[in-house]
C-alpha positions as CSV (number, residue, x, y, z in Angstrom):
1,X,41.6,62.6,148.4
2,X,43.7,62.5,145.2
3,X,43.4,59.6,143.1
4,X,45.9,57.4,142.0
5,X,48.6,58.9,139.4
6,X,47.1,62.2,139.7
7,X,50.3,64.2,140.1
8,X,51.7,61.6,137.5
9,X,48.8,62.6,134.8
10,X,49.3,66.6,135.9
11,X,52.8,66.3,134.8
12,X,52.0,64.9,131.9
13,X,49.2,67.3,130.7
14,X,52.0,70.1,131.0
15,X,54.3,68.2,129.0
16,X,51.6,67.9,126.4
17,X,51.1,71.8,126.6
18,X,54.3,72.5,126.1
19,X,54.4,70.6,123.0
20,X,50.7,72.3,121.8
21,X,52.3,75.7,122.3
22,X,55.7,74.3,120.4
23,X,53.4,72.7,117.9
24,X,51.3,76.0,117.0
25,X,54.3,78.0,117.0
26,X,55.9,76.1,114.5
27,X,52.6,76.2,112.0
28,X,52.5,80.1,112.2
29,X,55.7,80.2,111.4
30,X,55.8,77.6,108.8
31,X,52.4,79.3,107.1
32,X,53.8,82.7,107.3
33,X,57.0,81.3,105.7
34,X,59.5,83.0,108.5
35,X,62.2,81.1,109.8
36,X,61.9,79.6,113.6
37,X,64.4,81.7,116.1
38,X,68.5,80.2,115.7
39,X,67.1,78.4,112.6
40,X,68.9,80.4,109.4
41,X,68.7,79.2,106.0
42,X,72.4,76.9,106.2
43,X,71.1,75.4,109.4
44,X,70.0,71.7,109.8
45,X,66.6,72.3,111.1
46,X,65.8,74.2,108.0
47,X,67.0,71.2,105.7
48,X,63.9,69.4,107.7
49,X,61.6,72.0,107.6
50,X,61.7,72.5,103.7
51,X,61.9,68.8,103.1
52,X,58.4,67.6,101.8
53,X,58.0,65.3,104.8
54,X,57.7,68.4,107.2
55,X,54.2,68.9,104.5
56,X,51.5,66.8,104.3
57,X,48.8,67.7,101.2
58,X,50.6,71.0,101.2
59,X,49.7,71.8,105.1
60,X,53.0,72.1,107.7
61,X,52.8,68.8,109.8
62,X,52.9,71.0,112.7
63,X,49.2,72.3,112.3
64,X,47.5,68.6,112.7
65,X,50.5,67.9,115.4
66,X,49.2,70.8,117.2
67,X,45.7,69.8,116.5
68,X,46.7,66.0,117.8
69,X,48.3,67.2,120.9
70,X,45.4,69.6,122.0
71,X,42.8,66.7,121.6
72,X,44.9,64.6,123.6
73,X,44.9,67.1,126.6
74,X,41.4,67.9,126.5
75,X,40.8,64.0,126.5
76,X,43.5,63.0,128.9
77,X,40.8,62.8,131.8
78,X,38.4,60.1,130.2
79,X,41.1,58.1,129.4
80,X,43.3,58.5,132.6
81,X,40.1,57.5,134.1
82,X,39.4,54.2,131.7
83,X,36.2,55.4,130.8
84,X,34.4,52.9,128.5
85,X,33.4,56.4,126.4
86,X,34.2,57.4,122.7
87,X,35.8,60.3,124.5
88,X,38.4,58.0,126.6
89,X,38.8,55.7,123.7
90,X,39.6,58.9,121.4
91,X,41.9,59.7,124.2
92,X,44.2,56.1,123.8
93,X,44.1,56.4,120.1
94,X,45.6,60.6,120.4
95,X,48.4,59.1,122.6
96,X,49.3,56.2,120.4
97,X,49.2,58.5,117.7
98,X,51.5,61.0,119.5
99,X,54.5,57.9,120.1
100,X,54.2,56.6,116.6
101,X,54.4,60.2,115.1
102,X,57.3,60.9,117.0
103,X,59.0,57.2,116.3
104,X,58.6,58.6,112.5
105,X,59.8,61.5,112.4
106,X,62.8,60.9,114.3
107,X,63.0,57.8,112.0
108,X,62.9,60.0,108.9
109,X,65.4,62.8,110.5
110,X,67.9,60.3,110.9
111,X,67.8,57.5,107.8
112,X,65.9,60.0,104.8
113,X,66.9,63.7,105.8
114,X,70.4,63.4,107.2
115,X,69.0,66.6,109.2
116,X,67.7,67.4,112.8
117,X,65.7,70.0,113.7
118,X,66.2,71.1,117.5
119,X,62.3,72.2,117.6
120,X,60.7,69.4,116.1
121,X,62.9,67.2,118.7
122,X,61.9,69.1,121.4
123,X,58.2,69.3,120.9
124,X,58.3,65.3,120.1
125,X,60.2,64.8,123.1
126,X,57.8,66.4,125.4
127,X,54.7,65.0,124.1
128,X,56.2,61.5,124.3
129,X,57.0,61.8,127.3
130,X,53.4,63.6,128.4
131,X,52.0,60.5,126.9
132,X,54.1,58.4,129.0
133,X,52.9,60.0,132.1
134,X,49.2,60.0,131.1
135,X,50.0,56.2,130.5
136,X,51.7,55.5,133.5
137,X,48.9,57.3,135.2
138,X,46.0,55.1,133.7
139,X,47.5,52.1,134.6
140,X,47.5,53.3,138.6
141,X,43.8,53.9,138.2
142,X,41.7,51.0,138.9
143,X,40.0,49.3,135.6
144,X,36.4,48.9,135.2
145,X,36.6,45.9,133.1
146,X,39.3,43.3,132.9
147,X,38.7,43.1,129.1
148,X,41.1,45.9,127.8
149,X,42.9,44.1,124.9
150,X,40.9,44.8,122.2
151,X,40.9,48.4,123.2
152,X,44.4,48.7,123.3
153,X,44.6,46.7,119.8
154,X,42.2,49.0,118.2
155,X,44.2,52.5,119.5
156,X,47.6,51.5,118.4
157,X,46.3,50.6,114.6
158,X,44.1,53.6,114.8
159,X,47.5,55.3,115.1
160,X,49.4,53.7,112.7
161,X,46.7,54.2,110.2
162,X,47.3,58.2,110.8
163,X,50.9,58.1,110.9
164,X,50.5,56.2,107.3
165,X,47.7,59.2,106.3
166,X,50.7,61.9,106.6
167,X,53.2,59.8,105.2
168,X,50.6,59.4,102.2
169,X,50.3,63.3,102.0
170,X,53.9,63.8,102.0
171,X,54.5,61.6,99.3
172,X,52.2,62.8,97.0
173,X,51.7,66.9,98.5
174,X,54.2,69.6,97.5
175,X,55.4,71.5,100.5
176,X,54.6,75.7,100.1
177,X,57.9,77.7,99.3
178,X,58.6,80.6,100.2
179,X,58.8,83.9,97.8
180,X,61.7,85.9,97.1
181,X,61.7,89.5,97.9
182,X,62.8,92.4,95.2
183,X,64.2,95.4,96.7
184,X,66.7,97.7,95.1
185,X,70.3,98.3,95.9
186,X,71.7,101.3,97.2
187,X,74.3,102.2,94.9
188,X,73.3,103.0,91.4
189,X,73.9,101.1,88.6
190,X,75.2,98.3,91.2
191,X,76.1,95.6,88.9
192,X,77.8,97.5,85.6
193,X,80.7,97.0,83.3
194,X,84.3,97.5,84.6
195,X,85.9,99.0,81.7
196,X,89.7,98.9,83.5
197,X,88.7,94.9,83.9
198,X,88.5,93.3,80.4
199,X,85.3,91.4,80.5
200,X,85.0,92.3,83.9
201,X,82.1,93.8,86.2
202,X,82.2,96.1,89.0
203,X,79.5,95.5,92.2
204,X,78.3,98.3,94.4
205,X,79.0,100.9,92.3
206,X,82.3,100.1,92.0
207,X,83.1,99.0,95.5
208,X,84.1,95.6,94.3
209,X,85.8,94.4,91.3
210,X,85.1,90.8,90.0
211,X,86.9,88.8,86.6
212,X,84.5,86.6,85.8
213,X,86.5,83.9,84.4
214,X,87.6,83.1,88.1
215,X,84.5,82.5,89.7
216,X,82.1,79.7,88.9
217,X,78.7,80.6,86.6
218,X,75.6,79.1,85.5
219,X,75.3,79.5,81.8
220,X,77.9,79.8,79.2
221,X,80.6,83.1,77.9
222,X,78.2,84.0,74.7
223,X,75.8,84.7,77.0
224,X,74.7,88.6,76.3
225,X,73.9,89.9,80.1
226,X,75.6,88.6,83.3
227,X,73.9,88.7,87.0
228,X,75.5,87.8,90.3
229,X,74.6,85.3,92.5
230,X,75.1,85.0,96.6
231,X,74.9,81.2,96.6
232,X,75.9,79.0,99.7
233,X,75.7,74.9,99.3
234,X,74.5,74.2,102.9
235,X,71.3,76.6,102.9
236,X,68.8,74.5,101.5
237,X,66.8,77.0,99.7
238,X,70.3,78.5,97.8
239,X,70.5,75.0,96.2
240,X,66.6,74.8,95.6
241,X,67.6,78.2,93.6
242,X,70.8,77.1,92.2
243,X,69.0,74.3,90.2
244,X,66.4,77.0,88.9
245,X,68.8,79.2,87.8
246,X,70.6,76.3,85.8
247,X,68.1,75.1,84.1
248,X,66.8,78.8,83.0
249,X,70.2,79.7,82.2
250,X,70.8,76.2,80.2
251,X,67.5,77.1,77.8
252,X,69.1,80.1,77.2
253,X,65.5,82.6,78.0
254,X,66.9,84.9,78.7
255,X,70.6,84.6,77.6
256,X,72.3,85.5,80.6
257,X,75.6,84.2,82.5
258,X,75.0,83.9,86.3
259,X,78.2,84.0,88.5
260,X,78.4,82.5,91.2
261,X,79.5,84.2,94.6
262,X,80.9,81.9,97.7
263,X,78.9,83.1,100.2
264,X,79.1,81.3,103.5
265,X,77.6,82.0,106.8
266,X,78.9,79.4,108.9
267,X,82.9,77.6,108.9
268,X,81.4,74.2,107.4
269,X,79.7,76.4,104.4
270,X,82.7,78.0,103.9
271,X,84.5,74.9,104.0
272,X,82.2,73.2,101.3
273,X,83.2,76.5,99.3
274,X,86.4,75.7,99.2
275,X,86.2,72.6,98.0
276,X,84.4,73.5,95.1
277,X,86.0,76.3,94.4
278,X,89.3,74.1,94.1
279,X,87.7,71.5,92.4
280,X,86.7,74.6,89.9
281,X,90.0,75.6,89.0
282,X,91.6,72.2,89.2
283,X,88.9,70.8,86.9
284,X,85.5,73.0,85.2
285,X,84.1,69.3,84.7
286,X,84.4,68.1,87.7
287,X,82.7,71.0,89.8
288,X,79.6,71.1,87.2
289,X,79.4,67.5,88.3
290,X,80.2,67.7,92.2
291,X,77.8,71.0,92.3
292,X,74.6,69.1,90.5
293,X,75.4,66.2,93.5
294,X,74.8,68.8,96.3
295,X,72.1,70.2,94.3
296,X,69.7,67.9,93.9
297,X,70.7,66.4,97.5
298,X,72.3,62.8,96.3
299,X,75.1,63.9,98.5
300,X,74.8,66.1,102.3
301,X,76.1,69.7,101.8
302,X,79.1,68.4,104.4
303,X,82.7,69.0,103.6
304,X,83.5,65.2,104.6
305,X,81.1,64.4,101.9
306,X,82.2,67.3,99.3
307,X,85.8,66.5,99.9
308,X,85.5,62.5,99.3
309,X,83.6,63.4,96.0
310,X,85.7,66.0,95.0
311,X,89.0,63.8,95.3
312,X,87.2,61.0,93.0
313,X,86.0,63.1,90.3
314,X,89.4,65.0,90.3
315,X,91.8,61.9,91.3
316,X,94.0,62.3,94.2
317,X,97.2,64.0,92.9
318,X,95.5,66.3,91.1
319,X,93.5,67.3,94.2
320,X,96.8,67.6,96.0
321,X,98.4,69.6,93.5
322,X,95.0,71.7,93.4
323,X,95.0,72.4,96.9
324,X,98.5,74.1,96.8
325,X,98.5,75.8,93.8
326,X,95.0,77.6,94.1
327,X,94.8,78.1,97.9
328,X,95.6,81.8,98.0
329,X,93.0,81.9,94.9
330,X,90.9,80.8,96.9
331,X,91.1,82.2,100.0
332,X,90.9,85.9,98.1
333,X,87.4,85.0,96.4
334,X,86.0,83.5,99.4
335,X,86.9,87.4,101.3
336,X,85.0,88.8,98.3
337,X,82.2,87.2,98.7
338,X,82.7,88.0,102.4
339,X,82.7,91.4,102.2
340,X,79.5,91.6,99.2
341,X,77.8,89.9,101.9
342,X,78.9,92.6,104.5
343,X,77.9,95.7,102.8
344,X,74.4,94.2,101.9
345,X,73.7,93.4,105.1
346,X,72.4,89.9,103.6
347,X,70.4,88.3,106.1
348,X,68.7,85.9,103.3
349,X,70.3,84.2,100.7
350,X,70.5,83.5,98.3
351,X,70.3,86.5,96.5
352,X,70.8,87.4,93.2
353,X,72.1,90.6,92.4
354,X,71.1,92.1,88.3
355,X,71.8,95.7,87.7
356,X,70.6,97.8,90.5
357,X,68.2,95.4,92.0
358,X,68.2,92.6,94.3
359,X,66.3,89.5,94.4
360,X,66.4,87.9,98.3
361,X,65.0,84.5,98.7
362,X,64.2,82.0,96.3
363,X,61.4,83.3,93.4
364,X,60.3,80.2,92.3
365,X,57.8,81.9,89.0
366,X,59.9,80.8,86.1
367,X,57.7,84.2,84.3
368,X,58.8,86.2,87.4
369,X,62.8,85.4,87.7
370,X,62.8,85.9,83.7
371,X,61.5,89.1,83.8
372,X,63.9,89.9,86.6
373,X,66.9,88.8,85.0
374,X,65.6,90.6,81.5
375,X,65.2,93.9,83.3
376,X,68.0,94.1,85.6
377,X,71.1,91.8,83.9
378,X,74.1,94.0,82.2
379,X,76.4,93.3,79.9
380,X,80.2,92.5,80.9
381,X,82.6,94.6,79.2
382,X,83.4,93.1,75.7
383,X,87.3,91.5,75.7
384,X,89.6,93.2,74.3
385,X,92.4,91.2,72.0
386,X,95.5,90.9,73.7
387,X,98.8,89.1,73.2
388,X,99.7,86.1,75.8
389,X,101.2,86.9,79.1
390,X,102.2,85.5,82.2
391,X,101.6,86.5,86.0
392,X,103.4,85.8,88.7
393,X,102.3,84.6,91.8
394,X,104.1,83.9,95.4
395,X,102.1,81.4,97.0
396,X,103.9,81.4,100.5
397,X,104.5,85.1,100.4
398,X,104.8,85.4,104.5
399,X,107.5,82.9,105.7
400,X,107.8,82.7,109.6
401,X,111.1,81.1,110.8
402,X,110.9,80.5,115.4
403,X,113.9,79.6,117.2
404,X,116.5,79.4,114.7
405,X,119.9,79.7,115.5
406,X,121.2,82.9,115.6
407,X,124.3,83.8,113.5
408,X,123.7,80.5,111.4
409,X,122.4,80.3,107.9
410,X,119.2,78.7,107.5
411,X,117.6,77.3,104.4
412,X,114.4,79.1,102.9
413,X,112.3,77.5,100.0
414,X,109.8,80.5,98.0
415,X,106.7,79.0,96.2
416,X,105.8,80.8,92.9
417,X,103.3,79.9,90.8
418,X,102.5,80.9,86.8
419,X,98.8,81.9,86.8
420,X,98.7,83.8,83.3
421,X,99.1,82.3,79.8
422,X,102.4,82.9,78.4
423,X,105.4,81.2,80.1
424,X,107.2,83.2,82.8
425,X,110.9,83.9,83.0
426,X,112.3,85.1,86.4
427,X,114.5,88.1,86.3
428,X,116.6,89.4,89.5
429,X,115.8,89.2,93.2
430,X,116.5,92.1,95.3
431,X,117.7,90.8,98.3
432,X,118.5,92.7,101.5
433,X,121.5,91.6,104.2
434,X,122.7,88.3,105.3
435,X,120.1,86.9,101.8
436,X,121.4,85.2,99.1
437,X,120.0,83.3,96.2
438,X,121.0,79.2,96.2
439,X,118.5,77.9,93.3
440,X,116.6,79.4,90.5
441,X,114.4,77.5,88.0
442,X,116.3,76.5,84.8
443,X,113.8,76.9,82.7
444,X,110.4,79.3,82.0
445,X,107.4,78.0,84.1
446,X,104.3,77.5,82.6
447,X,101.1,78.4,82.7
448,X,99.7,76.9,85.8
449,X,103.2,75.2,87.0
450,X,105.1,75.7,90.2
451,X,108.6,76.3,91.0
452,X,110.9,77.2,93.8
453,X,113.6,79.3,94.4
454,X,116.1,78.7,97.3
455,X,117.4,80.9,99.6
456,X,119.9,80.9,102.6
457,X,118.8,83.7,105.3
458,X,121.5,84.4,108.0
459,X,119.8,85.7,111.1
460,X,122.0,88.4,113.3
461,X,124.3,87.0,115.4
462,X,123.1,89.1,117.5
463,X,119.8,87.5,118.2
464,X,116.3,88.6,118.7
465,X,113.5,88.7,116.5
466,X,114.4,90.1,112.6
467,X,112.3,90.7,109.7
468,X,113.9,90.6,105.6
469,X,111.7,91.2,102.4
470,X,112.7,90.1,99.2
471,X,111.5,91.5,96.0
472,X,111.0,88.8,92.7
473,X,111.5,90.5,89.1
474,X,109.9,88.4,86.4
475,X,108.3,88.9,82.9
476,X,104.9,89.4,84.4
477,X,103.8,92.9,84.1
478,X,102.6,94.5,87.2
479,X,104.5,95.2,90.9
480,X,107.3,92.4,91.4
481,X,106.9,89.7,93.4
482,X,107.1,90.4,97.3
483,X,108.1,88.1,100.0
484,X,108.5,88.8,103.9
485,X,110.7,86.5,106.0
486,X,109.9,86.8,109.9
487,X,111.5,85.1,112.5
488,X,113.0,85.1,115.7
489,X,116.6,83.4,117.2
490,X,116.5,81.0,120.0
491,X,118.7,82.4,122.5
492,X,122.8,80.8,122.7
493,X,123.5,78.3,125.7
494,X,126.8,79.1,126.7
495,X,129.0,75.5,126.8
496,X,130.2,73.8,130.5
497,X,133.8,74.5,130.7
């Protein structure tokens, strides 16, 4: 005859071994420093798992929570059973333990981390509710004395008093980190000088060509080598590295400039990217500020967060006006970094790219990432003197027009913005049928201005879709200017008679 609760305490002994096997899985991989399956270094479960609360005195939390849950099982009988034994009264102080564990943690995921971590949940969910079970089950069995409130008293502050241990050692331990792994590149000379660039560098053995002065860096322009960094905000060991790499390139050992490629794995990282990269071009200031906030984790790597910021430390207009006038920017160094990322394969970021070697993961050896950067880093191309100039740039360069009327002329507004340093003058548009020019600017834009130029477009009157390009002539050196108006006609509704 079964006793009572005894299905009741089988189901809750698998619950608890599901969340032993959980438990032990997550402490190899935590020792062996490899991330858990769908957990990738921009994910939220690895913000937890590289938080110091997921270490206690240095050792993963998951080792004594698999250590906890296994004791639990093996004691579940006696204290199913109410035995008046140590080994049933270790048995109510494992399952207290396991509830207030799992009351922290979630407690800590939710008001100190900002993070969750899908495994950690899961193997907290099952053992609470194994524990349930097993408790539900002990109170169907019949008692052998009526006096159980000092027992009950003694397990819960026995697990409160371990709870408070691991807190203790998570306060005061320093949680393992991971080491970075050198390997080299497989072009030659991957990172070298771009003579045709001025000041520039070419990646890949040429495959890419990067200016510099564009992209973010760590360090400052009298720096004498230059490296390249894969860097994404919302991987929490990128901005573990990023504050490394500051402070060394702030001391100046070794003198070396650092810039800084968008990388982004996920559509929130790249979104984050974009609002620093902006906030870069709008204001060098106000990025160095916004970028140390994400860094050291006073604000979550979210673009809610990142956007809010970046509109206070910039002021609202000139976020607006930033948004507009550097989107293409932009959206052309975040497909760089895009395609670096593509033909390295990279799997781990961040990684740091110096002459023809790569550095994937975080090296945390101050002596080890300085001789890295000493061996590998090359020199940028010295700048050349050069007079001012200006360059020209179309910022809605592909204007779609749907279900315009056909035969009638229709209004057109072209974008162009001065991104060199000398003022620009337009020249002549070359215009092709049913085009004509209704406003030019009256004066030179500046550097870093916007103006428009108006245009009426007459569609056939025959209808159907029709395509015109229009070619702008300026004082910027270079190709002209090139704009492409689609669009199609909405078709004629013959009037009632």
């Amino acid at each position: 005859m079964k006793s009572p609760g005894s299905t009741t305490a089988l189901c809750g002994r698998l619950f608890i071994g599901g969340a032993t096997a959980l438990s032990l899985y997550l402490a190899c991989m935590a020792l062996a420093h490899t991330n858990l399956a769908g957990c990738v270094e921009s994910s939220a479960c690895q913000d937890v798992l590289v938080s110091r609360w997921a270490y206690a005195f240095g050792v993963p939390v998951s080792f004594p929570g698999f250590v906890l849950y296994a004791m639990a099982l093996l004691w579940s009988w006696a204290f199913v059973r109410r035995e008046r034994t140590l080994t049933g009264f270790a048995g109510g102080m494992a399952v207290a333990t396991i509830i207030a564990g799992a009351v922290w943690f979630t407690a800590l995921q939710i008001f100190v981390i900002h993070s969750y971590c899908i495994w950690c949940s899961a193997t907290h969910a099952l053992a609470v509710t194994g524990a349930l079970l097993l408790g539900c089950s002990r109170l169907r069995h019949p008692a052998r004395t009526s006096d159980q409130r000092g027992y009950g008293l003694t397990a819960a502050g026995a697990a409160l008093a371990a709870v408070g241990l691991l807190a203790l050692g998570a306060m005061h331990g320093k949680a393992p980190l991971h080491q970075a792994v050198e390997m080299p590149l497989a072009a030659p000379d991957s990172i070298a000088a771009a003579p045709a660039m001025e000041g520039g560098l070419a990646l890949l053995g040429g495959k890419f060509q990067i200016n510099p002065a564009s992209f973010p860096a760590l360090g400052n322009d009298t720096a004498t080598h230059t490296a390249v960094l894969l860097n994404d905000y919302t991987c929490s060991w990128c901005r573990q590295f990023h504050s490394s790499l500051d402070q060394m390139a702030a001391s100046g050992q070794p003198s070396v400039r650092i810039i800084l490629l968008p990388a982004a794995r996920t559509p929130e990282a790249a979104d984050v990217q974009r609002i620093l990269l902006t906030l870069y071009h709008a204001d060098r200031n106000a990025w160095r500020s916004l970028s140390a906030l994400l860094t050291s984790g006073q604000i979550p790597a979210k673009p809610d967060a990142a956007g809010r910021a970046a509109i206070k430390l910039a002021g609202s207009e000139k976020w607006a006006q930033a948004t507009v006038a550097h989107a293409a920017e932009v959206d052309q160094q975040l497909a760089l970094a895009a395609a670096v990322m593509n033909e390295l394969h990279a799997e781990v970021l961040p990684q740091l790219l110096c002459g023809s070697r790569v550095l994937a993961g975080t090296e945390h050896d101050p002596a080890k990432l300085q001789k890295f950067l000493q061996n590998g880093a090359t020199t940028p191309a010295p700048p050349t003197h050069r007079e001012p100039r200006a360059s020209l740039l179309v910022l809605n360069s592909d204007v779609h027009l749907d279900d315009i009327e056909a035969g009638e002329p229709h209004e057109v507004q072209i974008k162009v913005s001065n991104r060199g340093d000398a003022p620009l003058s337009l020249g002549w548009l070359a215009l092709e049928q049913d085009c004509e020019v209704t406003a030019l600017p009256a004066k030179s834009i500046l550097p870093g201005e916007i103006a428009v130029i108006g245009l009426r477009l007459t569609p056939p009157a025959s209808g159907g879709d029709f395509s015109r390009t229009i070619k702008i002539h300026s004082s910027a050196p270079g190709t002209p200017g090139i704009v492409t108006v689609r669009g199609s006609t909405a078709p004629r509704v013959a009037a009632k008679s």
